[in-house]
C-alpha positions in Angstrom: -3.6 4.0 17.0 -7.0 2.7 16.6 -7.8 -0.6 15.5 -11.2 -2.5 13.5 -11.1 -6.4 12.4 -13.1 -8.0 9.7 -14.3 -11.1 9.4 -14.0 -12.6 5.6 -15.4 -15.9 5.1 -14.5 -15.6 1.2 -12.8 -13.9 -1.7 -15.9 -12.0 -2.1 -16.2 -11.2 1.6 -12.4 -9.3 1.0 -13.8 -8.0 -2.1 -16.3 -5.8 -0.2 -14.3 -4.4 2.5 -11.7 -3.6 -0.4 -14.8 -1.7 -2.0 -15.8 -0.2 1.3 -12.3 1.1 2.4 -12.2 2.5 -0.9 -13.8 5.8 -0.8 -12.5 6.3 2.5 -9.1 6.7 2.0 -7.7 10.2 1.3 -5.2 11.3 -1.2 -1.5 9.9 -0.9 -2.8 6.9 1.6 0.1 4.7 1.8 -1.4 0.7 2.7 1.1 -1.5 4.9 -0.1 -4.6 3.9 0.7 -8.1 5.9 0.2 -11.5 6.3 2.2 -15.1 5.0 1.9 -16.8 1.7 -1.8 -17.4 0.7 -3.3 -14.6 3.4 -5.1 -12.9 0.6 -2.6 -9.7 0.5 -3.1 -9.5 -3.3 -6.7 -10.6 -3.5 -6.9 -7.6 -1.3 -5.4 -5.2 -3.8 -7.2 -6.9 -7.0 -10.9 -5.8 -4.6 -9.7 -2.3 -4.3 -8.4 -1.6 -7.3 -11.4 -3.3 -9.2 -13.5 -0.7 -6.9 -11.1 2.3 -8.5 -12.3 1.2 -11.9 -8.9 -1.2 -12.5 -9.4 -4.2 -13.9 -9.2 -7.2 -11.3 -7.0 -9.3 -14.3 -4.8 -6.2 -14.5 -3.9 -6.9 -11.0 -1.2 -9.1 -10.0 1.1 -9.8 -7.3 4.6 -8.2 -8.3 7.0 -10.0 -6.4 9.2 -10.4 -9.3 8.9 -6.8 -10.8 8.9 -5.6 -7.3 6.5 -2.4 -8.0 3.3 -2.1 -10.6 1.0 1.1 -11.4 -2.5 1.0 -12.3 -4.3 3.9 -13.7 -8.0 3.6 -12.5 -10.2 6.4 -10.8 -6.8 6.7 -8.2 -3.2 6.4 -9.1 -2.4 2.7 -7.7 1.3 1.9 -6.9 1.8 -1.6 -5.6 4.8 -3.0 -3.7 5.6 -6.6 -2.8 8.9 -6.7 -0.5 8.9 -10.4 -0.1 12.1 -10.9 -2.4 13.7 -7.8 -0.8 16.7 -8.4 1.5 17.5 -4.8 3.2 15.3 -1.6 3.6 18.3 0.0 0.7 16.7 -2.2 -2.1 13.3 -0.6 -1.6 14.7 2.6 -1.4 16.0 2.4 -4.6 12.9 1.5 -5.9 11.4 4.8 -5.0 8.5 4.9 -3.4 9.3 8.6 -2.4 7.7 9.8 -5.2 5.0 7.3 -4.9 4.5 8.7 -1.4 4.4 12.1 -2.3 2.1 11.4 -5.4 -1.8 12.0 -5.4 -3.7 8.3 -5.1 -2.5 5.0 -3.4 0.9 3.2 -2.2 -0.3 -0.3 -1.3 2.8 -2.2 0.2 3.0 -6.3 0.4 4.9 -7.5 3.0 5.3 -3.9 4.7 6.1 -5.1 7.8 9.6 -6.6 6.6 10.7 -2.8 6.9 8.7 -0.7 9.0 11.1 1.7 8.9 10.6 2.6 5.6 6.8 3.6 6.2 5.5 6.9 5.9 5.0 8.7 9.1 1.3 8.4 8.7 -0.4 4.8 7.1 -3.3 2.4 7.2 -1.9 -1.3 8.5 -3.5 -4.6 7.5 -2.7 -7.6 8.5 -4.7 -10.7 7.6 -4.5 -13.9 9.5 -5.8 -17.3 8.6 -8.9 -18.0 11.3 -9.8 -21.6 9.0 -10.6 -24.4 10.8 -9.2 -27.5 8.6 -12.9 -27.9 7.2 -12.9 -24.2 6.3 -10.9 -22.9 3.4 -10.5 -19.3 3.4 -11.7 -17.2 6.6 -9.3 -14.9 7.3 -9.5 -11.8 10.1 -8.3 -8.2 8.5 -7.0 -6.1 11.7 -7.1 -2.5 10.1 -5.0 0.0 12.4 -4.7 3.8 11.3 -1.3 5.3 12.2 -1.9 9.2 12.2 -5.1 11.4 12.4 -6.4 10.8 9.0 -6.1 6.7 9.1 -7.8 7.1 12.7 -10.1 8.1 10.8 -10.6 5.6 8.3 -10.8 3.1 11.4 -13.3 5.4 13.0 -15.4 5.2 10.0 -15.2 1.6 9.5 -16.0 0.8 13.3 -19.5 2.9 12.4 
């Protein structure tokens, strides 16, 4: 596992490494995304998906649907796992298909059950880096697990 950080000093900031990341991510790319309440998980997905030709208002968290598709350039399917208790309730979501499908599995709060991650995924976690005068820096750590998101890294660290 490889790992890359980003420094965003604004929404826009995570806007562009959404648009950067992108074009590099290959078919069925599952995204474990992490961070607490505010980190800027969903602002995250809103940037990437805008950059697949989705509508940014289109784009919201679903942590009361649980799981929302949007048809842009790429297949999007978006998880948020906050409200989830056990790994079972995502399962019977079914994000198998989703897996197995051609374009995107973006996952909020992923790391609540690792377990239930593909074999092969791109991790971000954001963390707040704000000092109180400074409302929303945040630090992306991007890891690839598995050749082709050791890749991705690879070809963010250039």
């Amino acid at each position: 596992m490889n790992e890359w950080c980003f420094q965003s000093h604004s929404p826009e900031d995570t806007d562009r490494l959404a648009e950067t990341l992108a074009p590099l991510l290959p078919d069925r790319s599952t995204i474990a995304l992490s961070g607490g309440l505010g980190a800027g998980k969903t602002r995250f997905v809103q940037g990437l998906a805008a950059a697949l030709g989705v509508p940014r208002e289109y784009v919201v968290s679903p942590t009361f649907v649980l799981c929302q598709i949007y048809y842009g350039q790429r297949v999007m399917h978006h998880y948020d796992l906050y409200r989830l208790e056990r790994e079972q309730e995502f399962w019977n979501l079914g994000p198998e298909e989703a897996f197995a499908a051609p374009g995107l599995v973006l996952i909020e709060w992923a790391d609540k059950f690792p377990n239930c991650l593909p074999a092969e995924y791109l991790e971000i976690e954001i963390r707040s880096t704000a000092e109180p005068d400074q409302s929303g820096s945040r630090a992306f750590y991007v890891r690839g697990h598995g050749g082709p998101f050791e890749t991705v890294v690879a070809r963010l660290q250039a």
